[in-house]
NUDOLUM-886789 format. One record per atom (N, C-alpha, C): x negated, y negated, z. Coordinates in Angstrom, 3 decimals, padded with zeros to 6 digits. Each point is the difference from the previous one (the first is absolute). Layout:
BEGIN
X:Y:Z
...
END
This chain:
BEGIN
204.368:-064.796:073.823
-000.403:001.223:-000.667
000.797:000.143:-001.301
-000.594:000.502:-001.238
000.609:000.309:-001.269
000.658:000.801:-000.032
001.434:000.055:-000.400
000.577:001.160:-000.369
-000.813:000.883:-000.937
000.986:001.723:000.182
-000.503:000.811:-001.090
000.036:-000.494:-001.309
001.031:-000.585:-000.538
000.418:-000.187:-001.039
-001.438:-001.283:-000.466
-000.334:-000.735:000.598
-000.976:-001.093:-000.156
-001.224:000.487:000.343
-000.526:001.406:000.520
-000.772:001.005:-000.264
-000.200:000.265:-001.203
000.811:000.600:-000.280
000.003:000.889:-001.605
000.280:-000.948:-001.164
000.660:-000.816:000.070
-000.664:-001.513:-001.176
-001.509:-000.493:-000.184
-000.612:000.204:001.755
-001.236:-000.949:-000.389
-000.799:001.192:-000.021
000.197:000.907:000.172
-001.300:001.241:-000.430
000.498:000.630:-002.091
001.339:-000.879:-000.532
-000.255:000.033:-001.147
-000.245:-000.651:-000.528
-000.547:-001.326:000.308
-000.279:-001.306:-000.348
-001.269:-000.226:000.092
-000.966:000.905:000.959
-001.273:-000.016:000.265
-000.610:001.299:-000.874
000.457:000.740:-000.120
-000.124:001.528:-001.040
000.833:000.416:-000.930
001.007:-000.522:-000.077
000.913:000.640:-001.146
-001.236:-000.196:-001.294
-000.137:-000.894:-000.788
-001.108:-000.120:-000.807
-000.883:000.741:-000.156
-000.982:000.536:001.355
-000.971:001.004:-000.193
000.951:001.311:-000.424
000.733:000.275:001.640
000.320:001.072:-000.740
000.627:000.843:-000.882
000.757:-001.093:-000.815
000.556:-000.011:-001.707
-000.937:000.419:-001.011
-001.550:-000.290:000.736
-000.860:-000.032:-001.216
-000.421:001.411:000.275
-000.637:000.019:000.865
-000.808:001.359:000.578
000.564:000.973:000.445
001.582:000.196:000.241
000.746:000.978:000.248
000.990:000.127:-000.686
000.013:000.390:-001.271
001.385:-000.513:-001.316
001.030:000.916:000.232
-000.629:000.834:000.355
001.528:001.241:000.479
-000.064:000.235:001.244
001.008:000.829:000.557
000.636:000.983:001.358
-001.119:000.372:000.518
-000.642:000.934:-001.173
-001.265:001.091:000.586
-000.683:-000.814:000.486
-000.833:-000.714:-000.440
-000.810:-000.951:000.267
000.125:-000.905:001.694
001.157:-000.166:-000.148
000.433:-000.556:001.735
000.045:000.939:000.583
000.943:001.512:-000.261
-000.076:000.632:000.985
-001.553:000.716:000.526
-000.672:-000.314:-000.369
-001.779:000.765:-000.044
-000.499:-001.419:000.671
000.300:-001.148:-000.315
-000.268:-001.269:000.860
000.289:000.324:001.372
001.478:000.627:000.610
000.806:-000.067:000.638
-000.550:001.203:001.119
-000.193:000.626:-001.120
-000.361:001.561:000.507
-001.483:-000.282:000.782
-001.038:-000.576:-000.106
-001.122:-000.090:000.168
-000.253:-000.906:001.663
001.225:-001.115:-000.153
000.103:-000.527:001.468
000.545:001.011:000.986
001.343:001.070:-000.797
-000.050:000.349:001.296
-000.949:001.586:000.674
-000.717:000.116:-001.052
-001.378:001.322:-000.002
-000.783:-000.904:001.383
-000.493:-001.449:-000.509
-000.673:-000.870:001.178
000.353:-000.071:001.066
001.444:000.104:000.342
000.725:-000.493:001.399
-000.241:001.242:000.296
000.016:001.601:-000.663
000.110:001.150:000.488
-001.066:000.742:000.902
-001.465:-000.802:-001.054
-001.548:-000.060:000.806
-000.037:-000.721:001.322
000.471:-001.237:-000.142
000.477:-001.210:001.087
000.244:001.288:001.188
000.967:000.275:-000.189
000.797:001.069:001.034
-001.145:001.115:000.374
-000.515:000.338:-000.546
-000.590:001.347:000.599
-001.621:-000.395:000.324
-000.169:-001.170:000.130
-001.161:-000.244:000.571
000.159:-001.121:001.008
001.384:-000.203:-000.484
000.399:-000.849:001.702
-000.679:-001.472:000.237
000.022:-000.441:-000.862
-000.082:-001.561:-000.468
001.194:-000.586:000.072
000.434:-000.028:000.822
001.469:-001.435:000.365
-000.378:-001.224:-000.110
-001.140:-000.645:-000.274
000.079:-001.439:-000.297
000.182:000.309:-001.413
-000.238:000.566:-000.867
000.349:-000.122:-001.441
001.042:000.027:-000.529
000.895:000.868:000.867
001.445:000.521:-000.375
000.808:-001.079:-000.261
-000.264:-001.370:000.602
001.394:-001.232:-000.492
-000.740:-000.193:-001.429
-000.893:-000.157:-000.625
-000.468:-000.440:-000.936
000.435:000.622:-000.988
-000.063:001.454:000.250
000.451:001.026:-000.908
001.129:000.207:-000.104
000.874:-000.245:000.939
001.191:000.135:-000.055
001.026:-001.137:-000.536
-001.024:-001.142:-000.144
000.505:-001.451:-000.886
-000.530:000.547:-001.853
-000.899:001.007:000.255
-000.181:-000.241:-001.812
000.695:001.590:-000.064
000.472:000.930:000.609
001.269:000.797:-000.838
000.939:-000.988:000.077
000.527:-001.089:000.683
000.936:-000.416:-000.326
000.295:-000.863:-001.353
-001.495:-001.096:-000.261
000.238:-000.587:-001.393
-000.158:001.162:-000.807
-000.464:000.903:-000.273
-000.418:001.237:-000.624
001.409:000.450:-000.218
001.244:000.330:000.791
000.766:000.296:-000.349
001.141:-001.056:-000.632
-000.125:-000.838:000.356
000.521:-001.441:-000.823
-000.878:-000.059:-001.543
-001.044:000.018:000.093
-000.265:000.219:-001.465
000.527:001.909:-001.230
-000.268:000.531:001.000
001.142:001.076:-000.452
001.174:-000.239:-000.792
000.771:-000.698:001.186
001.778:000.032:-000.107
-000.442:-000.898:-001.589
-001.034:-001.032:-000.433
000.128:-000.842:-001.114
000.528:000.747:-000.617
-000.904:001.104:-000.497
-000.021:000.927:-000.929
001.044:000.529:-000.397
001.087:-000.062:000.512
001.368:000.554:-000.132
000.553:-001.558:-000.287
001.037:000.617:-001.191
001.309:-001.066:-000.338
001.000:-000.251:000.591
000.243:-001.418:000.592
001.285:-000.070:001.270
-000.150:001.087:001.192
-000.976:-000.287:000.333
000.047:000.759:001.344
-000.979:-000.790:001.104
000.930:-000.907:001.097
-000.154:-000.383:000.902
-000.213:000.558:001.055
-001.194:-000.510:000.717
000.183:000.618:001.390
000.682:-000.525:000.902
000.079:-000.894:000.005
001.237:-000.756:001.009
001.535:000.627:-000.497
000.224:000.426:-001.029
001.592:000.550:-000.334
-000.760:001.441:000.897
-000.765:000.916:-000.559
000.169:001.558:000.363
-000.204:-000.390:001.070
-000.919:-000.746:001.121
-000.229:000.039:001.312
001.552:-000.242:000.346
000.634:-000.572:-000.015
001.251:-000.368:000.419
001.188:001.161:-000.048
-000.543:000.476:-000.889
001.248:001.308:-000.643
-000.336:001.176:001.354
-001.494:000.139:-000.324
-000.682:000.860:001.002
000.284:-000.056:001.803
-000.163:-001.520:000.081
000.102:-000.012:001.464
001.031:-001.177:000.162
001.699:000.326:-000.029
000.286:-000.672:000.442
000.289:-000.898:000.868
000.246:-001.421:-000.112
-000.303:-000.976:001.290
000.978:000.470:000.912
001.613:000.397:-000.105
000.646:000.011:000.801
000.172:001.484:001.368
-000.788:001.189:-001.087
000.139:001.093:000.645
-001.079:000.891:-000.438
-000.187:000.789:000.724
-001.121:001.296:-000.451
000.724:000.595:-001.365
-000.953:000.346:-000.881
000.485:000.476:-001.151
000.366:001.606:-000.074
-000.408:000.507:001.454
000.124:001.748:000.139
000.843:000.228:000.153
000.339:-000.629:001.420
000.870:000.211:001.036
001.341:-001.195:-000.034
-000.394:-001.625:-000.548
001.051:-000.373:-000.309
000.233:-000.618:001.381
-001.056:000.017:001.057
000.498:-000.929:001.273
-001.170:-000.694:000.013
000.842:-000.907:001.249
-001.650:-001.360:000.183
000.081:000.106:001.580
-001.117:000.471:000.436
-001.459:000.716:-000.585
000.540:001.246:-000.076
-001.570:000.698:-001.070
000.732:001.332:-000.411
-000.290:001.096:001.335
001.070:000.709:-000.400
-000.336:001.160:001.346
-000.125:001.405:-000.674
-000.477:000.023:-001.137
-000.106:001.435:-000.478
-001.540:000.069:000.624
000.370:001.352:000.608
-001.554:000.996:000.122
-000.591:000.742:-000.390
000.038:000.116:-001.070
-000.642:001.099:-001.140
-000.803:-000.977:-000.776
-001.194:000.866:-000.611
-000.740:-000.477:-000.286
-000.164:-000.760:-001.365
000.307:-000.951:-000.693
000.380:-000.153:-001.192
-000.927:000.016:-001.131
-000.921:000.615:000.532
-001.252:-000.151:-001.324
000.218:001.742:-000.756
000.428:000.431:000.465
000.335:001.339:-000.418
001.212:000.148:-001.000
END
């Protein structure tokens, strides 16, 4: 199996080109970006689960073509910053034991 990192090379190696051309700025991806996940949202409320891996593979190049759009900004550095390997980034233990809800 491919690493992430060999993920996100070959989905810019297969699209970086297009979407350099057809998405020259931020806005432009994020309305790319924005539009897969409006689809996954229909997906959901009509309860189509065979579609959902499909969709949930194109927000992901969708958001890899995003991050282009920005200067020096890796997703493999912020994923890493975000979720560190050694400990929960909340709580600071492995595994985390905070119970509150963190989307709030």
């Amino acid at each position: 199996m491919a690493t992430l990192r060999d993920v996100i090379e070959n989905l810019h190696t297969i699209y970086g080109r297009r979407n350099a051309t057809y998405m020259p700025d931020r806005n432009h991806r994020a309305i790319f970006l924005g539009d897969a996940v409006r689809h996954l949202g229909k997906l959901i409320e009509r309860k189509r689960g065979k579609a959902l891996a499909h969709v949930r593979a194109s927000i992901f190049a969708r958001t890899c073509a995003f991050a282009e759009g920005f200067v020096d900004l890796s997703i493999m550095r912020s994923l890493s910053e975000k979720y560190p390997e050694k400990y929960c980034a909340y709580c600071k233990s492995k595994p985390c034991y905070r119970e509150t809800n963190r989307l709030r």
